[in-house]
C-alpha atoms as one frame of an Amber mdcrd trajectory, in Angstrom:
protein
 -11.684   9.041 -13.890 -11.994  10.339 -10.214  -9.583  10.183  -6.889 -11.802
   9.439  -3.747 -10.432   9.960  -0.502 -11.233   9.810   3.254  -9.859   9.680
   6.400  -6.715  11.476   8.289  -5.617  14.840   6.597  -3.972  16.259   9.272
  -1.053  17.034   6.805  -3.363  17.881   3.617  -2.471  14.705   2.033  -5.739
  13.968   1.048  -7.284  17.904   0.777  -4.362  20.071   0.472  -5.189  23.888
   0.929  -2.663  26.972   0.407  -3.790  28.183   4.261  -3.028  25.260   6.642
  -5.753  26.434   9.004  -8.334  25.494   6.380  -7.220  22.214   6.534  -9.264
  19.368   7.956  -7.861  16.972  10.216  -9.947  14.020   8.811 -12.268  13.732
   6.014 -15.206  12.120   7.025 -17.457  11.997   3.851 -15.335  10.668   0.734
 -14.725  13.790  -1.468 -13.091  14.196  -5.236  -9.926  15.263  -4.846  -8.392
  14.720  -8.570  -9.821  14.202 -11.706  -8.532  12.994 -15.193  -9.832  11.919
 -19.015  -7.252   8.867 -19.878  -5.121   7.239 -16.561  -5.366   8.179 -12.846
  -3.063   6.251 -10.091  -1.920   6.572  -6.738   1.434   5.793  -6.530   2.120
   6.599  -2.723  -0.298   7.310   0.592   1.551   7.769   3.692   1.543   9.579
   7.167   1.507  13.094   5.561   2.307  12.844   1.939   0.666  11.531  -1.233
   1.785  10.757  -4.809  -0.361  10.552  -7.927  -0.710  10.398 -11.233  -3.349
  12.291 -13.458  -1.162  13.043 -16.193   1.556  15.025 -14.222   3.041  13.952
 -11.265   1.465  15.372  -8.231   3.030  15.776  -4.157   0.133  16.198  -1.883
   1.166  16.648   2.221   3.235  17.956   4.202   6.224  17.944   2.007   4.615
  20.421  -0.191   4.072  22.678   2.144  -0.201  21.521   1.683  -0.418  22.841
  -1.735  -0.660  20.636  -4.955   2.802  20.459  -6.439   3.619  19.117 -10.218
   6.756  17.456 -10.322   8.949  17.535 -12.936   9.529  14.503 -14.153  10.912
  14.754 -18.152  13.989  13.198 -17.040  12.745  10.134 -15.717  11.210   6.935
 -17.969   7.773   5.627 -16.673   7.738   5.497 -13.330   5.917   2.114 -11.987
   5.820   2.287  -8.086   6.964   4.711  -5.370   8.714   3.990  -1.927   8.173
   5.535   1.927   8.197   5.341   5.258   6.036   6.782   8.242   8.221   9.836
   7.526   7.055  10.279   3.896   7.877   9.360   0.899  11.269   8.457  -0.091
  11.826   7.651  -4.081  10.244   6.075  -7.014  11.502   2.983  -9.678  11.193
   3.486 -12.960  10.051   0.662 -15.981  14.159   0.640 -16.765  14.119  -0.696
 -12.834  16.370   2.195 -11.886  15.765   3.915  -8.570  15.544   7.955  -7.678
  15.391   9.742  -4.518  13.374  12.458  -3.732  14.989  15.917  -3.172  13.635
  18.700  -1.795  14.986  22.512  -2.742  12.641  24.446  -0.449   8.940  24.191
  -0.056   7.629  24.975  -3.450  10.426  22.690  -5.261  10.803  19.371  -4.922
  11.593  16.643  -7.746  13.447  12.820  -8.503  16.898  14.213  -8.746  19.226
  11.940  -7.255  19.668   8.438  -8.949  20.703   5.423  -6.958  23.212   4.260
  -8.674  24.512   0.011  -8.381  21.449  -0.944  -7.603  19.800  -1.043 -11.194
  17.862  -4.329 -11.230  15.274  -3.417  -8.724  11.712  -3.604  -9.785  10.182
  -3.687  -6.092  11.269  -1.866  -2.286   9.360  -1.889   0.376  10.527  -0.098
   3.904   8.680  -1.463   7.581   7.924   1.040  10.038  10.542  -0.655  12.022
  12.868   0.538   9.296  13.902  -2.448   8.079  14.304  -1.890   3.901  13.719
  -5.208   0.979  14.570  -4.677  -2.452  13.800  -7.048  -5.251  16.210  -7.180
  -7.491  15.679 -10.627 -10.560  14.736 -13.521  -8.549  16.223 -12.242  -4.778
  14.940  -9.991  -2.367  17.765  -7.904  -0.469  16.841  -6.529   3.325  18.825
  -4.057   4.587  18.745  -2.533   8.315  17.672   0.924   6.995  17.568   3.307
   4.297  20.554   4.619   4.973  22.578   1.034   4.667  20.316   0.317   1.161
  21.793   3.842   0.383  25.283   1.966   1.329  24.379  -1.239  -0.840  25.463
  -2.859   2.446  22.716  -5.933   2.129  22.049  -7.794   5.830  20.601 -10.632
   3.863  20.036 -12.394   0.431  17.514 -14.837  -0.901  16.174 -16.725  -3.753
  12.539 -16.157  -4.356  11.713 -19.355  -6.398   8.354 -19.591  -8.798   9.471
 -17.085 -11.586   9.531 -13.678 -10.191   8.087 -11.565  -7.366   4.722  -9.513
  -8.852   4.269  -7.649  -5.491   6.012  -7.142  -2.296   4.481  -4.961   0.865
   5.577  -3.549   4.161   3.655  -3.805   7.541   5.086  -2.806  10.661   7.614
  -5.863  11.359   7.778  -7.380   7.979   6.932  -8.171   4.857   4.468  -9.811
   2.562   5.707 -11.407  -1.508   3.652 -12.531  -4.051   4.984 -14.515  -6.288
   4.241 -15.580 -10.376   4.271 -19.445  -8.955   0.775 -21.303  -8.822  -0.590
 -18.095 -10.263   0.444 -16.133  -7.162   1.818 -18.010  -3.957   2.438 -16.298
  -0.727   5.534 -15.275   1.101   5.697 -13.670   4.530   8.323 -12.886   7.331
   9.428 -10.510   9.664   9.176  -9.544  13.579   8.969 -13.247  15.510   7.260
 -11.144  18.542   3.822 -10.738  16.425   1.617 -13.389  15.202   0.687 -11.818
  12.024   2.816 -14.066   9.295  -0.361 -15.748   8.513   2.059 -19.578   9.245
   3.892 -21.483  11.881   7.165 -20.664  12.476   9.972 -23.239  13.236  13.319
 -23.851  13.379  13.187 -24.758   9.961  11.137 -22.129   8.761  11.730 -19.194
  11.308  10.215 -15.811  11.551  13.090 -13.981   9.806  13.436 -15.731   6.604
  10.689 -15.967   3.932   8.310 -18.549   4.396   5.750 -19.541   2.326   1.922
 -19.098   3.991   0.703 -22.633   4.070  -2.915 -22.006   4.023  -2.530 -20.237
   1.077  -0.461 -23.039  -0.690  -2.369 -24.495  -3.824  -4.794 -21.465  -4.189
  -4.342 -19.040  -6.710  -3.869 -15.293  -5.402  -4.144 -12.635  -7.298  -3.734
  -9.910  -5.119  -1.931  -8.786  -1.319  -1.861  -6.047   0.564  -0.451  -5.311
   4.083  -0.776  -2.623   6.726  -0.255  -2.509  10.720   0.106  -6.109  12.014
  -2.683  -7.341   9.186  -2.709  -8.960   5.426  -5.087  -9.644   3.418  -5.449
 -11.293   0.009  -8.036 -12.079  -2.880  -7.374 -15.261  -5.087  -8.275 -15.738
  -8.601 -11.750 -17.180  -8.010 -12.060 -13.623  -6.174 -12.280 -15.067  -2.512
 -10.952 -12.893   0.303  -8.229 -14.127   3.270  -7.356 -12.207   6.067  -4.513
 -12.899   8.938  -3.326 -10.420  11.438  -4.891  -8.010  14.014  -5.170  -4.423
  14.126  -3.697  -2.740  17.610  -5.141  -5.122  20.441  -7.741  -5.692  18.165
  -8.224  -9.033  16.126  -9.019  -8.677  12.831  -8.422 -12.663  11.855  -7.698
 -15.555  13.894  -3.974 -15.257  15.803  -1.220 -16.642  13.449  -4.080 -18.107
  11.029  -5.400 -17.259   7.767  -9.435 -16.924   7.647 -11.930 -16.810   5.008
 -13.750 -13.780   4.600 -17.314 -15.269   4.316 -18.854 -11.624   3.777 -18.189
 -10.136   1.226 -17.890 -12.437  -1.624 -16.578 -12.075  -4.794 -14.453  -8.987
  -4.879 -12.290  -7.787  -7.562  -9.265  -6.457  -5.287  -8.289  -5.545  -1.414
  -6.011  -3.016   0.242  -4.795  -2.384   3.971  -4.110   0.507   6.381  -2.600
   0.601   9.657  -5.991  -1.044  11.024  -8.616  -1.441   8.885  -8.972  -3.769
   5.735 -11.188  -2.824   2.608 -12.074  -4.698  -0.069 -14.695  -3.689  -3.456
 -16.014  -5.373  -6.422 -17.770  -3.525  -9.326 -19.222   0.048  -7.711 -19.457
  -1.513  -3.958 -16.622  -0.706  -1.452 -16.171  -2.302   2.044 -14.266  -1.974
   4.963 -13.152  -3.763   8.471 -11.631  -2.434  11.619 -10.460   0.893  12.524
 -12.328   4.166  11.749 -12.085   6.607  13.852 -10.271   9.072  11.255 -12.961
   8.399   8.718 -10.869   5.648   6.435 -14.160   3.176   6.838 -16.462   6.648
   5.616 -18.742   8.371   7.955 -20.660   5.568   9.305 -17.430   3.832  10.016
 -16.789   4.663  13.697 -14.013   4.374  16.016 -14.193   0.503  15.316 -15.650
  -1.743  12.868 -15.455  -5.686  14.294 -17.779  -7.015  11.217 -17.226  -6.099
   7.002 -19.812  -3.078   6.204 -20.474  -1.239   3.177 -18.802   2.222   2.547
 -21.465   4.014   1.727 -21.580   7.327  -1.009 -18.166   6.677  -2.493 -18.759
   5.736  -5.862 -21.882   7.194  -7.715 -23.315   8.092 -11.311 -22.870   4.792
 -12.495 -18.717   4.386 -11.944 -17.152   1.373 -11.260 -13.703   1.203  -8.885
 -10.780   0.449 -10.483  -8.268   0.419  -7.592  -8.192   1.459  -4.061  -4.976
   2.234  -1.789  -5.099   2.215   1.909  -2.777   4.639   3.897  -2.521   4.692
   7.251  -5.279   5.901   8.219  -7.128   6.883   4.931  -8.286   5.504   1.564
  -8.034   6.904  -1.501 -10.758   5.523  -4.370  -9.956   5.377  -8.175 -13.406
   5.609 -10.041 -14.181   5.610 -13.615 -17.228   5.418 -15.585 -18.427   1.744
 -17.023 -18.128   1.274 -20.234 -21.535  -0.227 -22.177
C-alpha cells in the first residue's frame, strides 16, 4: 500500500525533512510519502500536522519539529479515529471508546499520555474552526463551547440522535455534519445560522443550531459524508454524489440546496478540504474547487468551477482505497488490485 499526497506543506505535514529550508511550501505533483505491506490509514490531516498509520504510529508537521516521529503507543488499545483543530491535532479514541490527549515533552517526544477520564462512551468528536467541540457518546451527541469546557465535561447541549447510532460525524467551519445507521445512512446537519451551507431550510421548528435532518437527502441511502470550509458532500449506496455548500465566495453547489453531481458518476467514496471537493472510484481520482496549493494536482489551478480528473496519482495498476482531504491538501491511500 502507498500514501499519496499533494498540496500545502508549508509545515512538512505532507514531506517532512530534518532541515526546514528543504521544505516545500506546496506539493504540486502527488508524491509517495509512506509505504506499507498489510494496513495503511490516515488518521488526521490538518493545518500543519498529520497522523498515520503504517504499522507504527507516525506525527508528520509542525509538531514534530518536520521530522517523521513514531509514537509510542503500547499503552493504548486500537486506536479508531483522531481529533484537531486548525491548531493541530488534539487526541485520539480508542476501540474501548476512551479518549487521550496528546502531550508533547519537547520536540523529538511526543505521545497519548493523558487520558480523559468521565467521558468513556465516546466513539466520535469533532471540533469547528469556530471552536465549537461535539462528542458522541451512545445515541447523543454533546457540544461544548471549546476544548477546554469538553476538558471540563461542562456540556452546552444534549441530544438524541434517533435511527440506531451515529457511523460518522464531521466538522466544517460553523458546524457539523452526522450520519446516521437509519435508512442505511440519513443525514444530519447544523451549526452557524449566518451561512447557507446546512444543505436544508431552517425554521423555527427546525433552527440552525439544533440537528436537523437534510431533507433532500431523506429516503436515499448514504453511505458516506465528508465536510470541509462552508461545503459537504456525500455518496449514497447506489454510489451517486451530492454536494451543498460553497467554498470562500465561491459556489460550489446551489445556496442552502443539495445538488446532484452529474459528472462523475459512480464513485466509491468522497472527501472535503477547506475548498475543494474530491471524489474517486476504482484507480480514477477527481476534484472541484480550490487549487491553488496543489490539493486538485498540478493541473488544478487557483480554481476549479467544473469536476476534473487528478491526473498521475495512482499508477501501476493500484486501485484507491481511501482519500482524506485537509485543508488544503489530499492525501491518497493506494494499493495494488487483487486478480
Amino acid at each position: 500500500m502507498e500514501l499519496i499526497a499533494f498540496g500545502f506543506n508549508a509545515h512538512g505535514q505532507l514531506s517532512p525533512s530534518t532541515n526546514p529550508l528543504e521544505i516545500p511550501e506546496d506539493i504540486r505533483i502527488p508524491q509517495i510519502i509512506a509505504s506499507a505491506s498489510d494496513s495503511l490509514r490516515v488518521l488526521f490531516t490538518g493545518w500543519s500536522d498529520t497522523l498515520q498509520v503504517d504499522g507504527n504510529l507516525r506525527l508528520l508537521g509542525a509538531a514534530s519539529a518536520n521530522t517523521q516521529l513514531t509514537i509510542p503507543s503500547t499503552h493504548l488499545s486500537p486506536i479508531t479515529s483522531a481529533f484537531g483543530d486548525h491548531t493541530g491535532l488534539k487526541g485520539v479514541t480508542t476501540i474501548t471508546q476512551a479518549i487521550h490527549l496528546l502531550q508533547h515533552y519537547g520536540t523529538k517526544q511526543v505521545c497519548f499520555g493523558q487520558r480523559v477520564e468521565g467521558i468513556d462512551d465516546t466513539s466520535h468528536i469533532a471540533i469547528a474552526g469556530n471552536g465549537i467541540v461535539a462528542a458522541v457518546q451512545g445515541d447523543e451527541v454533546l457540544v461544548y463551547r471549546s476544548f477546554s469546557a469538553f476538558l471540563l465535561k461542562n456540556a452546552r447541549q444534549r441530544w438524541k440522535i434517533a435511527g440506531g447510532g451515529v457511523v460518522g460525524l464531521h466538522a466544517n467551519e460553523g458546524g457539523f455534519v452526522v450520519l446516521t445507521r437509519e435508512y442505511g445512512g440519513r443525514v444530519i446537519t447544523w451549526g452557524d445560522a449566518r451561512h447557507e451551507y446546512l444543505g436544508r431550510e431552517t425554521t423555527a421548528e427546525a433552527p440552525a443550531g439544533a440537528p436537523g435532518i437534510v431533507d433532500a437527502l431523506d429516503g436515499i441511502a448514504i453511505a458516506r459524508v465528508g465536510s470541509g470550509g462552508w461545503c459537504s458532500a456525500g455518496v449514497s449506496v447506489e454510489r451517486d454524489v451530492y454536494v451543498w455548500g460553497g467554498a470562500g465566495g465561491d459556489v460550489l453547489a446551489g445556496r442552502g440546496e443539495v445538488e446532484l453531481v452529474q459528472e462523475p458518476e459512480e464513485v466509491d467514496g468522497v472527501s472535503v478540504g477547506d475548498g475543494h471537493v474530491v471524489a474517486w472510484a476504482g484507480g480514477k481520482l477527481w476534484g472541484i474547487g480550490r487549487g491553488e496549493n496543489g490539493q486538485l494536482g498540478k493541473e488544478g489551478g487557483r480554481w476549479r468551477g467544473e469536476w476534473r480528473e487528478i491526473e498521475g496519482v495512482c499508477r501501476h495498476g493500484k486501485v484507491i482505497r481511501d482519500v482524506v482531504c485537509g485543508g488544503w491538501s489530499t492525501l491518497v491511500v493506494c494499493q495494488r488490485q487483487e486478480v
